[in-house]
Each structure stands twice: as structure tokens, then as C-alpha cells.
FITIMI-538137 format. One line per 4 residues: number of its first residue (from 1); their letters; for each residue x negated, y, z negated of C-alpha. Coordinates in nm, 4 decimals, m for minus. Each point is the difference from the previous one (the first is absolute). Example, Ala and Ser with C-alpha at 12.3 -4.5 7.8 and 13.67 -1.06 7.14 Angstrom:
1) as) m1.2300/m0.4500/m0.7800 ~ m0.1370/0.3440/0.0660
This chain:
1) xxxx) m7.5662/2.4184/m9.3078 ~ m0.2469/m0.1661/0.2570 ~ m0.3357/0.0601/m0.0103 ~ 0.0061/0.2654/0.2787
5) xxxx) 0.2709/0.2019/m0.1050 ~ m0.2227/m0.0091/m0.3954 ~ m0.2930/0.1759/0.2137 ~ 0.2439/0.2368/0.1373
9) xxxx) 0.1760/0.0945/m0.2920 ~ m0.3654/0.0338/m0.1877 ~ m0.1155/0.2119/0.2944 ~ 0.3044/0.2093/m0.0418
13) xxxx) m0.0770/0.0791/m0.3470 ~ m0.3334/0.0708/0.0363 ~ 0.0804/0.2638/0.2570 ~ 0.2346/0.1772/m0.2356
17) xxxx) m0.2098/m0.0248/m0.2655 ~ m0.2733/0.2009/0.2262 ~ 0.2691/0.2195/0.0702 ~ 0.1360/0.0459/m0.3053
21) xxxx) m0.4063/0.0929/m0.1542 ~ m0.0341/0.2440/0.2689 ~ 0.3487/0.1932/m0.0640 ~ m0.0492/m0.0319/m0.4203
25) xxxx) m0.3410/0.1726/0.0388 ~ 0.0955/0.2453/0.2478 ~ 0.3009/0.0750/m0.2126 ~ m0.1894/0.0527/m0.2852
29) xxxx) m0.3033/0.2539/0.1676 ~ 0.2576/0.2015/0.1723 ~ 0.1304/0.0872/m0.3800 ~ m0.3030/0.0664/m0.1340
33) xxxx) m0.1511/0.1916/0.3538 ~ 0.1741/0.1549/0.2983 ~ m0.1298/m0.1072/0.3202 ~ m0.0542/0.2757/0.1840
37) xxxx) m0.2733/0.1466/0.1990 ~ m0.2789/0.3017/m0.1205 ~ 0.1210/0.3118/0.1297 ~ m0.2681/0.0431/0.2733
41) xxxx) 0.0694/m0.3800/0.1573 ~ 0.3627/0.0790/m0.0272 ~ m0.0726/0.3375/0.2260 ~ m0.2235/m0.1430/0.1989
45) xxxx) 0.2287/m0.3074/0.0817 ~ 0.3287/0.2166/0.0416 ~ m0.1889/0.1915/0.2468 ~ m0.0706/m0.3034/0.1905
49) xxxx) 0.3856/m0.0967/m0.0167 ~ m0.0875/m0.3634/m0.0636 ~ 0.1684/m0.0786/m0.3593 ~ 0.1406/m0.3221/m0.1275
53) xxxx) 0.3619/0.0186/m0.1529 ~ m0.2174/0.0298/m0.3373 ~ m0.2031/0.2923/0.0903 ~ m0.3065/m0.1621/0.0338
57) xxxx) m0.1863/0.0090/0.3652 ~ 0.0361/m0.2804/0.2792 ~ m0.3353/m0.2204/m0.1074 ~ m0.1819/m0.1425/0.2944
61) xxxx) m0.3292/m0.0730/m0.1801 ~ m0.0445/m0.1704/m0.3778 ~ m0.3118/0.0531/m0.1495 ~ m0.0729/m0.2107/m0.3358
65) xxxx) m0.2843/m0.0587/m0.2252 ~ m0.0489/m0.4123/m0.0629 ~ m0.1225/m0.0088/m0.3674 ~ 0.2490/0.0895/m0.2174
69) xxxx) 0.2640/0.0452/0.2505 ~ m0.0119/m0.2022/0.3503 ~ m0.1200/m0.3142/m0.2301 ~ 0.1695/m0.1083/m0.3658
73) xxxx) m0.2314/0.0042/m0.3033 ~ m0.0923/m0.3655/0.1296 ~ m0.1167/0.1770/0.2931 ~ 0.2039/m0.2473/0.1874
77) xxxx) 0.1880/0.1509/0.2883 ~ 0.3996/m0.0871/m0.0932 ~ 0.2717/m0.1510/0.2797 ~ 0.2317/0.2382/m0.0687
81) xxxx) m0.2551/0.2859/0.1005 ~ m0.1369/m0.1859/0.3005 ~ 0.3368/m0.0408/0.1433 ~ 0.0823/0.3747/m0.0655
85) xxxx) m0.2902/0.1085/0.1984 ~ 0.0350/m0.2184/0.2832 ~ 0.4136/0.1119/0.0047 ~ m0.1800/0.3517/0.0236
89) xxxx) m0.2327/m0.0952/0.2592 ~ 0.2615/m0.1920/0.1981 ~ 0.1825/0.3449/0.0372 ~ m0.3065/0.2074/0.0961
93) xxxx) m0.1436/0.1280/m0.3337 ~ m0.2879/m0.1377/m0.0430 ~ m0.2297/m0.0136/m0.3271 ~ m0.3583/0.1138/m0.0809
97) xxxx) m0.2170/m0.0953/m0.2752 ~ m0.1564/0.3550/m0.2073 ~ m0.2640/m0.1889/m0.2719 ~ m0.2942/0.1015/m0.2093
101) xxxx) m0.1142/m0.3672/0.0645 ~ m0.2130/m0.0884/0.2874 ~ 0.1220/m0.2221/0.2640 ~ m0.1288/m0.2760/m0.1704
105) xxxx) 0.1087/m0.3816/m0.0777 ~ 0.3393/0.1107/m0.0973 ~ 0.1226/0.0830/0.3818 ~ m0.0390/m0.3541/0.1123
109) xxxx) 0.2715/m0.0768/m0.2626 ~ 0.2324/0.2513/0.0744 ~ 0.0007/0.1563/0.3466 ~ 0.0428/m0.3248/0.1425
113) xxxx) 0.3138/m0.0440/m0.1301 ~ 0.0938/0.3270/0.0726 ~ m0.0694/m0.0370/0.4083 ~ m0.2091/0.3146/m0.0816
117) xxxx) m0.0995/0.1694/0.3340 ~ m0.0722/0.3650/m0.1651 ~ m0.2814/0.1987/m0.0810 ~ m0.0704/0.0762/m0.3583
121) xxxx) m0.0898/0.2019/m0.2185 ~ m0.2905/m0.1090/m0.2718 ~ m0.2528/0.1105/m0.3119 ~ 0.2119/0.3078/m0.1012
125) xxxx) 0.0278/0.0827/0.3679 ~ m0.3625/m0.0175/0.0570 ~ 0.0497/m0.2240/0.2446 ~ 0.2562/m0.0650/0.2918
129) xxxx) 0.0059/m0.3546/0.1845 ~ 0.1851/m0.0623/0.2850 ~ 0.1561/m0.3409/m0.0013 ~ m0.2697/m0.2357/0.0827
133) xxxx) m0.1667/0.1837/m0.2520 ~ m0.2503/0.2429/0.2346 ~ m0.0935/0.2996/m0.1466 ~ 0.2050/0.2943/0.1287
137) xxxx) m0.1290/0.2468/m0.2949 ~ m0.2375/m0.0232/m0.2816 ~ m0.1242/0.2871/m0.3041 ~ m0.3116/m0.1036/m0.1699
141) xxxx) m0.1331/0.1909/m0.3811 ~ m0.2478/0.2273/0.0083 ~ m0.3291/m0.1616/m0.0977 ~ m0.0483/0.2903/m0.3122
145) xxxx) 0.3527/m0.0596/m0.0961 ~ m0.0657/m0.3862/m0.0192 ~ m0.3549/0.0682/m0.1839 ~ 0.1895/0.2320/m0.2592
149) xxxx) 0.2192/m0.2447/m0.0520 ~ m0.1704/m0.2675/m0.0830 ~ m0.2038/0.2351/m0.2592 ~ 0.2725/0.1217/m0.1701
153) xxxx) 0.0933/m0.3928/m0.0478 ~ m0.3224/m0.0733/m0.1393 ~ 0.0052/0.2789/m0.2511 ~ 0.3344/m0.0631/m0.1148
157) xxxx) m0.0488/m0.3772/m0.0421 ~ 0.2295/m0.2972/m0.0110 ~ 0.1114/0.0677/0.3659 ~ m0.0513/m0.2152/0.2979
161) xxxx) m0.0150/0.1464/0.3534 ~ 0.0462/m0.1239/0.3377 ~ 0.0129/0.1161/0.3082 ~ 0.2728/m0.1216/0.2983
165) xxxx) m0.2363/m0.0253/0.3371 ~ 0.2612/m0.0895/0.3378 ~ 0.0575/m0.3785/m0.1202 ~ m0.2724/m0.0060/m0.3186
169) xxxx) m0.0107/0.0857/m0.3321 ~ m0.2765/0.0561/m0.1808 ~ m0.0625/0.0363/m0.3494 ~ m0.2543/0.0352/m0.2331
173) xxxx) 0.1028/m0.3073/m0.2378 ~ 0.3117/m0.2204/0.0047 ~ 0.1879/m0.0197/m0.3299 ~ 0.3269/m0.0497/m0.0765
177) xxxx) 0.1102/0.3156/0.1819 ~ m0.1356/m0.1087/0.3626 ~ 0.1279/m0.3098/m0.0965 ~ 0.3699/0.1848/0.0189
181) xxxx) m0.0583/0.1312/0.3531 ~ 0.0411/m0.3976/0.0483 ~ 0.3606/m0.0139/m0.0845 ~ 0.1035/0.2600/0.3118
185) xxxx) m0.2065/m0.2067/0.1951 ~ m0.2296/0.2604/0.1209 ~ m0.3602/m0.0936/0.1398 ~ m0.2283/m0.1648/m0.2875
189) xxxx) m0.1787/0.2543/m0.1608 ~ m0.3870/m0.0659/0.0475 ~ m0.2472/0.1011/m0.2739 ~ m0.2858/0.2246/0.1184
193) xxxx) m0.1435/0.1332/m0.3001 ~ m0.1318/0.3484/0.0505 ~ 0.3102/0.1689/0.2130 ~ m0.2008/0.3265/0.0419
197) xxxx) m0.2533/m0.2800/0.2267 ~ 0.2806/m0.0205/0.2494 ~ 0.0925/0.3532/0.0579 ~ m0.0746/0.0994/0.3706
201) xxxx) m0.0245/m0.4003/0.0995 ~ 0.3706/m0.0696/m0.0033 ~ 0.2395/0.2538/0.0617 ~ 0.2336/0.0271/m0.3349
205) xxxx) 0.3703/0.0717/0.0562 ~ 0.0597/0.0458/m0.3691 ~ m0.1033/m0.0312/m0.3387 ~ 0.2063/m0.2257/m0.3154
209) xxxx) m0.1137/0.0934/m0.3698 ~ 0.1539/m0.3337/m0.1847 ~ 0.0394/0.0296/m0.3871 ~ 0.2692/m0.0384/m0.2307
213) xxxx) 0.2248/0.2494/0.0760 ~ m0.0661/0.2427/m0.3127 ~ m0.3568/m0.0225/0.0826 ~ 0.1012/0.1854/0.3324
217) xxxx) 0.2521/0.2275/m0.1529 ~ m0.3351/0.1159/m0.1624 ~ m0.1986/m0.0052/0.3055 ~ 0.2687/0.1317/0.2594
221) xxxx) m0.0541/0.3893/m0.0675 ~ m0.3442/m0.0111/m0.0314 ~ m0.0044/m0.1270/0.3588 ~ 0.2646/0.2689/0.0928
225) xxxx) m0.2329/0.2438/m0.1103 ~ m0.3290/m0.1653/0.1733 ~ 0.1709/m0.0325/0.3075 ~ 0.2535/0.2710/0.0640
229) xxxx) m0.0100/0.1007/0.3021 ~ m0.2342/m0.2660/0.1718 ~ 0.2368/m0.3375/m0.0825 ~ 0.3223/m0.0913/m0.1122
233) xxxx) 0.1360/m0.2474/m0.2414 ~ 0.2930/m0.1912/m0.0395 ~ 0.1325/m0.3245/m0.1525 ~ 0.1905/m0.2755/0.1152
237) xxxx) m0.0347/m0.2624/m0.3110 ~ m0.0936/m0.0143/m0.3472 ~ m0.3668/m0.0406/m0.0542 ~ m0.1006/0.2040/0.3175
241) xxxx) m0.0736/0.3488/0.0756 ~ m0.0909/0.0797/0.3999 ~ m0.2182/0.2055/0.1274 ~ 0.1160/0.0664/0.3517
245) xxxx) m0.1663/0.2956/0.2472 ~ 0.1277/0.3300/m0.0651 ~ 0.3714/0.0612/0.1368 ~ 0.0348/m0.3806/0.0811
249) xxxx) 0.3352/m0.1988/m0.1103 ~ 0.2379/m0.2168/0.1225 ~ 0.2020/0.2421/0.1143 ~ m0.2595/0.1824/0.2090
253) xxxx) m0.1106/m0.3711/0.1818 ~ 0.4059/m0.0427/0.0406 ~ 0.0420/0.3919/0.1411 ~ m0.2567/m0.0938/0.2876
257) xxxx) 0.1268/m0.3255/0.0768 ~ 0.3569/0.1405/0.0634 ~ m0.1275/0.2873/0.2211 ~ m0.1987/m0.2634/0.1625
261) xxxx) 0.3213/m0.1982/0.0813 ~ 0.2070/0.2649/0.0604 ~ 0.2483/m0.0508/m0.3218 ~ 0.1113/0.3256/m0.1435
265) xxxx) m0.0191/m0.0459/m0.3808 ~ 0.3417/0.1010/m0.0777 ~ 0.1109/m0.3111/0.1650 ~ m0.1879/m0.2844/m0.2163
269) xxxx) 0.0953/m0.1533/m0.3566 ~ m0.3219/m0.0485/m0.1974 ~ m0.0270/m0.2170/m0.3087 ~ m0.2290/0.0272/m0.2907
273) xxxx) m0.0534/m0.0327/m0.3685 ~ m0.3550/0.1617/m0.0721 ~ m0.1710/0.3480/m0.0739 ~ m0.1511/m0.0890/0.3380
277) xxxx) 0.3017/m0.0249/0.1742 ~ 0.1347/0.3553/m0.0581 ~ m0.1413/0.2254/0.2741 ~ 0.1589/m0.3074/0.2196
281) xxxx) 0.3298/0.0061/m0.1400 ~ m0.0082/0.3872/0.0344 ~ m0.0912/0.0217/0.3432 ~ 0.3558/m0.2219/0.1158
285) xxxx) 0.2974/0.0871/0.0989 ~ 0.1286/m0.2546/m0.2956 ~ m0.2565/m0.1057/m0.3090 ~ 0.0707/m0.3200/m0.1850
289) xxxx) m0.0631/m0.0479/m0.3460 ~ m0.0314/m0.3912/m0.0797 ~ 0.1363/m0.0525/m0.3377 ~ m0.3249/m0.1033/m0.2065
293) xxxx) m0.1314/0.3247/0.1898 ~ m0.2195/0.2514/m0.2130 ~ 0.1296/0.3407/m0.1159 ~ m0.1747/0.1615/0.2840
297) xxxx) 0.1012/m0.2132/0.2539 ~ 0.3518/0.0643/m0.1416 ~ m0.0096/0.3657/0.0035 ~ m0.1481/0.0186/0.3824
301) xxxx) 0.2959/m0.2668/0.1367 ~ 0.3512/0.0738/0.0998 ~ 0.1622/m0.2761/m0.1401 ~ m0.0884/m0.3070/m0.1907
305) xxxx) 0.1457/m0.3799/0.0745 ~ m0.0922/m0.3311/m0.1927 ~ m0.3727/m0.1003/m0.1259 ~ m0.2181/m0.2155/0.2104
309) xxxx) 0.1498/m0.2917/m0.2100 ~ 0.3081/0.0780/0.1136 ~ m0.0434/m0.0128/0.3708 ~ 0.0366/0.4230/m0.0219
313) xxxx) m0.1385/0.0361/0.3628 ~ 0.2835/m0.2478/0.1353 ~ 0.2174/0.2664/m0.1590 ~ m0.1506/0.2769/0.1361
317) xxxx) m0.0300/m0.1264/0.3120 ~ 0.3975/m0.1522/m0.0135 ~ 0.1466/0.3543/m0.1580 ~ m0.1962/0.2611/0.2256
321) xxxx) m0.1091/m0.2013/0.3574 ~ 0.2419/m0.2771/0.0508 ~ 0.3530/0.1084/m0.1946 ~ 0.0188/0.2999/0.2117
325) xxxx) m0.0265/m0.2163/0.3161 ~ 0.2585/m0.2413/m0.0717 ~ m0.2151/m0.2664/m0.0579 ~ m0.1713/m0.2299/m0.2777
329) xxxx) m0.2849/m0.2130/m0.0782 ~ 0.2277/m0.2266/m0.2713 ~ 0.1231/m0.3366/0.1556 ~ 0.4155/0.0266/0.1216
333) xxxx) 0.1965/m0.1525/m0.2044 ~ 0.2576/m0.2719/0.1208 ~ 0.2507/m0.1304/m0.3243 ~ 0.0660/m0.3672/0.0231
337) xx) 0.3258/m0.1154/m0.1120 ~ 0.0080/m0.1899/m0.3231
């Protein structure tokens, strides 16, 4: 073989090979879980008269969270996803980003690459950018909810809070728990001290307790039962409990961005793997599970595809957006003869 027709053949294989991984893990989710929509998107799509040959609605809109599902567990941003999004934006679905980061350090890695020109959706929903990053909509904590907060912390002990302000975050010490906020590459945390000194200077979008994670288990109903009613909590990662204002979540910043755009909800595939993903994944017309995804995250989702290791929101996005159009993100394939 010449040299050229080695690179071909090598490109050939490596195609099948991605191939090949995609159909194996398909194959082996669609024996262990039917794909199939929840009764009420299935209604509500049928009604609409806009179902794929698999049942599922015509997507026009993906919605993904980035950590733990948009990036791997490198929080790099794989080809194989990148060109999957791009085949879907080529053929007019485009993608929005639904985080409980802020739009911090992070987007200058990936929406560039992505030729991002959508609004999304940030903090648990608490705020909506537009694409340059403007403000479109933004829910800050009450100031006695923040306060309470911060006193429960101190009586409980061995808990670190901080607070995410637009593009800041403040704590009251850095320790090795701010020092994980690092590795998504949100803002630096800064160190303030007294956090109760800064309520009603900087508007606060939401509240982190960071401890190990049984140390929150502890502290998580106690909260429930200071705040019910006034806040809500969720969780995205080990080691953090958030305090978000009451009736906030992902799903609610996601719900007004679609009205504001004019998407109807039954038409968009979101992705997720967290507790804070769920109210998201319920309010489409088709819920992804990633594969690493949390029980609750599984429970809320229609179906479930590959892990963010595995490039699970290429497969999404091949299986639900682009298969049903005839089309592909995966290089063609031309054989060379031997």
C-alpha cells in the first residue's frame, strides 16, 4: 500500500469503529430500556402530527447542560460532538447551552468552536444571556434568604459558602472546595470574609454550601426545613448543595427562553445528567438521560444514550435530529481497493 491509500484505509476504520460504538451501545440500552416517549409528550406531540418514524417529536431546538454532559469528565469538548452539533446546525437545529455555571472562562473555550450565535441559559436559569452575552433576564436571592443561609452554615460548621454575583464569586475563604470551582473553569472565587458584609452591595444570584458530600446529606433537610417556601435547593455535583430563589431551576430559565423565541417545547431534545436538570428534561418534548446521569435525572428523561465519555450527545443528537433527516455528522466513507 502507498502511503495515501494507509491514511485512507486507517480513516476507514476509524469511522467504523465510531460506528460500530454507537450501534453496540444503542443495542445494548434499547434491551435494557424502551425508547419511548412519557405519555403526556407522546399526546401532546401526536396532537401536533409531527412524529419521527420512532415516535419521538420532530426536534428543532437541543438544549444540553455542559458539565457532565456537553463536555467529557476532562471537561474537554470531544470532535465527535462538535461535528454532531454543527451537522445539526447545518440543517437548522440549532443548540443552546442550559448550565448552573456562570458564563464564565469556560465559554471562550467552547462556544467558539461551536460558531455559537444563541442565547443561553445560565446559574440554574437565573440568568439568560443573549449571545454576546447581554443580559436578557436575571433572578437575584432574597437578602433574608442569603442571611439565613449563611447562619445556618455557621452553626452547622465545616461548610464553606459562596455566593455567584453576574461574573463573581465570592466566598468567605478558599479551600480546597473553591479551589474545585477551578476545574469547570468558572470565575475565580474571591475571598471576602464576612459574606453577611456583602448582602444588599452585590446582588446574589445564588448560594453554594461546599462540604464533603455526607456533611450535606446532614445539612440538606435542615435547610429544606429553614427555607421551605422562601428558596429552593438543588444539586448539580458532589460537594455542593444550591440555594437558588424559590421556584427557580433550569427548567424554568429554559421555559422562558423558548417562549421568548417562539420554540414550542415539544419540539426540542434536551440533555442532562443532574438532579438539576430534571424540571428541564420534563418540560421537552424528548428528555435525554446521559449515561453517567443521576437516578433523578434518569427517572425525569425519555431515553438515555452513551455517558459524556462516550460522546452520548453526538448520539443523541445523530439518533433523534439528524437520522430522521437523512443525514449525518460521521465522515462518508470511500473503500480503497487493496
Amino acid at each position: 500500500l502507498t502511503a495515501k491509500e494507509t491514511s485512507h484505509q486507517c480513516q476507514y476504520l476509524q469511522v467504523m469503529q465510531v460506528q460500530g460504538a454507537f450501534g453496540a451501545r444503542a443495542h445494548q440500552r434499547s434491551m435494557m430500556t424502551p425508547h419511548r416517549l412519557s405519555p403526556n409528550s407522546q399526546v401532546a406531540a401526536t396532537a401536533k402530527g409531527s412524529l419521527d418514524q420512532q415516535g419521538h417529536p420532530e426536534i428543532r431546538l437541543i438544549c444540553t447542560d455542559v458539565d457532565g454532559t456537553l463536555l467529557n469528565s476532562q471537561q474537554k469538548l470531544t470532535p465527535p460532538v462538535e461535528a454532531a452539533i454543527k451537522a445539526a446546525a447545518a440543517a437548522g437545529v440549532p443548540l443552546v447551552v442550559a448550565t448552573g455555571k456562570a458564563r464564565g472562562p469556560w465559554v471562550q473555550d467552547v462556544f467558539p468552536r461551536l460558531d455559537m450565535d444563541m442565547p443561553g441559559v445560565f446559574m440554574q436559569g437565573l440568568l439568560v444571556c443573549d449571545a454576546q452575552g447581554g443580559i436578557l433576564k436575571q433572578q437575584d436571592m432574597e437578602h433574608q434568604v442569603v442571611l439565613d443561609c449563611l447562619a445556618l452554615a455557621e452553626l452547622h460548621g465545616g461548610i464553606v459558602c459562596c455566593a455567584y454575583c453576574g461574573d463573581r464569586i465570592l466566598a468567605v475563604e478558599l479551600d480546597e472546595h473553591t479551589e474545585r470551582l477551578l476545574f469547570y473553569r468558572e470565575p475565580v472565587a474571591e475571598a471576602v470574609g464576612k459574606l453577611s458584609a456583602m448582602v444588599g452591595k452585590v446582588p446574589m444570584q445564588k448560594l453554594l454550601f461546599m462540604a464533603p458530600q455526607p456533611t450535606l446529606d446532614q445539612l440538606r433537610p435542615l435547610a429544606e426545613e429553614l427555607l421551605e417556601g422562601r428558596a429552593s435547593l438543588t444539586s448539580a455535583i458532589n460537594g455542593v448543595l444550591e440555594v437558588l430563589p424559590f421556584g427557580a431551576s433550569k427548567g424554568a430559565g429554559v421555559a422562558w427562553l423558548l417562549e421568548r423565541l417562539g420554540v414550542d417545547p415539544q419540539h426540542v431534545m434536551a440533555l442532562g445528567d443532574g438532579e438539576n436538570d430534571v424540571e428541564m428534561l420534563q418540560l421537552v418534548g424528548l428528555g435525554v438521560a446521559m449515561g453517567n446521569a443521576a437516578p433523578k435525572a434518569c427517572l425525569a428523561a425519555d431515553v438515555r444514550v452513551g455517558t459524556n465519555d462516550e460522546d452520548g450527545v453526538a448520539e443523541a443528537i445523530e439518533r433523534y435530529v439528524l437520522a430522521p433527516r437523512g443525514l449525518s455528522s460521521l465522515p462518508s466513507v470511500t473503500t480503497v481497493a487493496v
